[in-house]
C-alpha positions in Angstrom: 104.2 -119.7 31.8 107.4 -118.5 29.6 107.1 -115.4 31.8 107.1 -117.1 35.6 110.4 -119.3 33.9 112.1 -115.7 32.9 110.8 -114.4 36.4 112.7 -117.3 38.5 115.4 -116.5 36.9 116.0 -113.1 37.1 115.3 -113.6 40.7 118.4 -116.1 40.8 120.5 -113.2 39.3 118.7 -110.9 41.5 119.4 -112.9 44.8 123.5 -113.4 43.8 123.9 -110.0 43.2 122.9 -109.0 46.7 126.1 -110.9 47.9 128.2 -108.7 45.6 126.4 -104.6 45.9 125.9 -103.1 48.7 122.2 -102.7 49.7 122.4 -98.9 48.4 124.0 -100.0 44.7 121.7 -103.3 44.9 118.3 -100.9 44.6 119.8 -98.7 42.4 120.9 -101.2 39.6 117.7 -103.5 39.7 116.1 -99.7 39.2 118.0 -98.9 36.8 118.2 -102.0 34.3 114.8 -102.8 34.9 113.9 -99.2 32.7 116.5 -99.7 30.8 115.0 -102.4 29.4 112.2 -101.3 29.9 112.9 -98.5 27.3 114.5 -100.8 25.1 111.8 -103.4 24.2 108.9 -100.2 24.8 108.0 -101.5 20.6 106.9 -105.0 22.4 104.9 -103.5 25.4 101.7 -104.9 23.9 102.6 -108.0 22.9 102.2 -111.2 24.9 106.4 -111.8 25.0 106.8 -108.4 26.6 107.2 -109.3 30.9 109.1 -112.2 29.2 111.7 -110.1 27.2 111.9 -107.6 29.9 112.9 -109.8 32.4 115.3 -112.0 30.1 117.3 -108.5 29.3 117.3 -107.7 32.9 118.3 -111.4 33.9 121.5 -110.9 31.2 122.4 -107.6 32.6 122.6 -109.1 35.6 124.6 -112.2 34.8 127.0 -110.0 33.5 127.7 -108.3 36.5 127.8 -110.9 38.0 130.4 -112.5 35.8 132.7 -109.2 35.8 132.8 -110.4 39.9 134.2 -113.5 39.2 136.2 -112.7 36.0 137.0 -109.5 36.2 137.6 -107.0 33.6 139.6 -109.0 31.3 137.8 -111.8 31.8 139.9 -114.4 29.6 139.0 -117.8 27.7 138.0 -119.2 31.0 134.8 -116.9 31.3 131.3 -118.2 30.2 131.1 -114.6 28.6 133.9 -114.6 26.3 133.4 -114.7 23.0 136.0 -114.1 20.3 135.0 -111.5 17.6 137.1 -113.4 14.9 139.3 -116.4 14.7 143.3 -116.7 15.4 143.9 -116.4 11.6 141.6 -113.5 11.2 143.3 -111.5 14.3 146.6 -112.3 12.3 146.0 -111.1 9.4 144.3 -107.9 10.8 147.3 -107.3 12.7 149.7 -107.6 9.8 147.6 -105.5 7.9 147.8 -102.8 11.1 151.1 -103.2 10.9 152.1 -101.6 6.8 
């Protein structure tokens, strides 16, 4: 059941990236990310999770690429991906620290 969830939505991805490759790219990448991930989780291929995990990594590979289409490379504060590696007092203090 997990696994038919993780399927529909790696579809989803599957389906919007089609509006942003070409048909030639398209192949290529759900190729490539599906081994990719393949590879990645081969530890879990016998466990139940496994067409679960799979598809989850290949679902957030996805949604990346799809987010670097709307966001772009920079991306900013306004993208669901960002996420700050430390806080504003933190980046402060590493930068005064760059700067002696």
């Amino acid at each position: 059941m997990m696994s038919l969830c993780a399927e529909d939505k790696l579809t989803k991805t599957r389906t919007e990236l089609k509006t942003i490759l070409t048909p030639e790219a398209n192949e290529l990448w759900n190729d490539a990310s599906y081994k990719v991930c393949k590879q990645v989780y081969k530890l879990y291929k016998m466990g139940s999770m496994y067409p679960k995990i799979v598809a989850d990594c290949n679902r957030q590979m996805n949604e990346y690429l799809i987010e670097l289409d709307e966001y772009g490379v920079k991306q900013g504060k306004t993208s669901p991906i960002y996420r700050p590696k430390c806080s504003q007092k933190e980046k402060q203090r590493l930068i005064l620290t760059n700067r002696e």
